[in-house]
C-alpha positions in Angstrom: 33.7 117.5 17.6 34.5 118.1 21.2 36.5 121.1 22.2 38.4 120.7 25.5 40.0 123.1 27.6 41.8 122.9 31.4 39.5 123.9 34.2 41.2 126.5 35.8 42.4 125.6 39.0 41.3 128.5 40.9 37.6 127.3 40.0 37.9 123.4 40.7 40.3 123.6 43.4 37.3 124.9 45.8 35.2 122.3 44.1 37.2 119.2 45.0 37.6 120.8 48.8 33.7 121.0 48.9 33.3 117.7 47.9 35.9 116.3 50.1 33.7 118.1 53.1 30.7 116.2 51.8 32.6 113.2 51.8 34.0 113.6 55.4 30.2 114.5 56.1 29.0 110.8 54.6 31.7 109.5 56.7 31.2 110.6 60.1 26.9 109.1 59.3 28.3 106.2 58.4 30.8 105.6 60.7 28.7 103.3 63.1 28.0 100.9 60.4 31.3 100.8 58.6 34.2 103.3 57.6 35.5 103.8 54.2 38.9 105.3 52.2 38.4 107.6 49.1 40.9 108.5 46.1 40.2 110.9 43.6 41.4 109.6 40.4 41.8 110.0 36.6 42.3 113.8 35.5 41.8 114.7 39.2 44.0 112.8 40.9 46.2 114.6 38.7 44.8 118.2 38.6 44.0 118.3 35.1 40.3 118.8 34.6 39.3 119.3 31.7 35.9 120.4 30.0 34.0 121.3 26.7 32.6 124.7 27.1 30.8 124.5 24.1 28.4 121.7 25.7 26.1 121.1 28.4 28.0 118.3 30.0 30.4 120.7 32.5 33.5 119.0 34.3 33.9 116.0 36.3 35.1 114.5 39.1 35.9 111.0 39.6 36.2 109.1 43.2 37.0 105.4 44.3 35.3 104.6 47.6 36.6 101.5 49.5 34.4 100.1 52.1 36.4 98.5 55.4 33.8 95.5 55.2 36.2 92.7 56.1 33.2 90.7 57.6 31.0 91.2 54.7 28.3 92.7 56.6 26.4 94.0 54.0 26.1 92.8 50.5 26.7 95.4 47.3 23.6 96.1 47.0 22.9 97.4 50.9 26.7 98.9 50.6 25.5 101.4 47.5 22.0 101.4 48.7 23.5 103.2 52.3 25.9 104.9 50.7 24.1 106.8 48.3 20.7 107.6 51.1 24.2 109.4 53.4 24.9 111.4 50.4 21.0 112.1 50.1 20.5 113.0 53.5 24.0 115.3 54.2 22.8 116.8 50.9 19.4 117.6 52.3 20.6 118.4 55.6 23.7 121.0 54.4 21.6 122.6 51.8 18.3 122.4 52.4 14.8 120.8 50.6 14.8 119.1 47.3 12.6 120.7 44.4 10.6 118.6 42.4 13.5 118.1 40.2 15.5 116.7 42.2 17.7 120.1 43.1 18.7 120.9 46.7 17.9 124.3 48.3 19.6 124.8 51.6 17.7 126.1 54.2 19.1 124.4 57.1 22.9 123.7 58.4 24.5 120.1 59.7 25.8 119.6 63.0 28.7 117.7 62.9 30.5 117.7 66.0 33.5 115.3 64.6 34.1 117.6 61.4 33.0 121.2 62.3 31.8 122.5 58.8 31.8 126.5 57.8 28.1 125.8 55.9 28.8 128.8 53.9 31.9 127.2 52.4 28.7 125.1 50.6 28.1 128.4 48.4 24.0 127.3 48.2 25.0 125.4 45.3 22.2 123.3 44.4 23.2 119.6 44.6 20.9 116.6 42.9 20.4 113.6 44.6 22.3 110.4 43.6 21.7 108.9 40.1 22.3 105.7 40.2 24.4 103.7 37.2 26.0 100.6 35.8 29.3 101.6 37.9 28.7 104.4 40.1 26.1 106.9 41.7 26.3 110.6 40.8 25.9 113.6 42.3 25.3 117.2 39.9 25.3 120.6 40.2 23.2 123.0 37.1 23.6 126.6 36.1 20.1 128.3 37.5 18.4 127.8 34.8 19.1 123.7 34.6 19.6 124.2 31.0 23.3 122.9 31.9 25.1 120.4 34.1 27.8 122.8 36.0 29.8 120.3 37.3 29.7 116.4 38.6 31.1 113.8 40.8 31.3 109.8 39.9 31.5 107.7 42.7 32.7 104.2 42.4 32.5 101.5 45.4 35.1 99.5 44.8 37.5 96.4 46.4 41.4 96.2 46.0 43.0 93.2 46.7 45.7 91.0 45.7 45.7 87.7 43.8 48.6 85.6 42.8 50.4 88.8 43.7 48.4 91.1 41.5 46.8 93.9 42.7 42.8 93.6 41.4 40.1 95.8 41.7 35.9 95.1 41.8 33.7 97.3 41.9 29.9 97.2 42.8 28.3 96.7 39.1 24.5 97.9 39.1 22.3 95.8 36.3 19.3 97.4 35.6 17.8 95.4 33.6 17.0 92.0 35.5 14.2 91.8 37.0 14.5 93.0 40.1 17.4 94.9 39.1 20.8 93.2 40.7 23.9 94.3 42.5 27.2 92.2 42.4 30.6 92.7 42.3 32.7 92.8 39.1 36.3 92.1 38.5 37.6 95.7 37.1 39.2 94.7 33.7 43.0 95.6 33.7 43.8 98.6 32.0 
């Protein structure tokens, strides 16, 4: 039975800024190609992380990215495809070299001239490169040992619009198992 408690906020609150400089960081790579939006949402949008101590799964965070694509450049799969090699490569290149496993070691700093970035607000925390899912791409960070996932961020690309005035949502659904593996977009199923 899981067990869960608030994060307190003087723990995530310097997670979520982290994260939002890694976002910025994505975005200003990016920018050339296309710009996007972010939201944090669920627990928090709301400041109320929670977790199960007891386990190995840490907290989470979750964030909507919406890509200004009006032209449909690129196609879902090139959308999370770029995406997720920006978050690889400002990973690499504001914490360093990935181990075998996967974990980042910084040993280098970004230079960003439109977001100036204290590196050592980065705390050599060891993010993993993107795992890609169904819904979204992930990023981790373990405890030192790697016996236990720290904490997380879900990343959903997703499409708001209006219909029939409704206000819908797709996001970029990843199927696995066709062969080759496919990328479309999905209507999000109203909650």
């Amino acid at each position: 039975m899981k067990h869960y408690e608030y994060v307190k906020k003087s723990e995530y609150v310097p997670v979520k800024k982290e994260l939002i400089k890694l976002i910025n960081l994505v975005q200003d790579d990016l920018r050339k190609k296309f710009t996007f939006r972010f939201d944090f949402i669920g627990s928090s949008s709301r400041n109320m992380i929670t977790c199960d101590f007891s386990t190995n799964e840490g907290y989470d965070f979750d964030v909507n990215i919406e890509v200004n694509d009006s032209d449909e450049r690129y196609s879902a799969k090139e959308l999370k495809k770029l995406l997720m090699e920006s978050f690889d490569k400002i990973i690499d290149e504001t914490q360093g070299i990935d181990d075998r496993y996967g974990n980042i070691y910084r040993h280098c700093r970004y230079e960003s001239l439109l977001h100036p970035v204290n590196m050592d607000s980065f705390n050599n925390l060891k993010y993993s490169h993107c795992e890609n899912s169904t819904r979204v791409f992930t990023i981790k960070v373990h405890e030192s040992n790697k016996a236990k996932i720290k904490y997380g961020c879900d990343f959903a690309i997703v499409n708001n619009f209006i219909e029939k005035k409704e206000k819908k949502q797709q996001y970029i659904h990843f199927n696995k198992s066709t062969n080759p593996p496919s990328y479309n977009w999905q209507l999000q199923e109203s909650s």
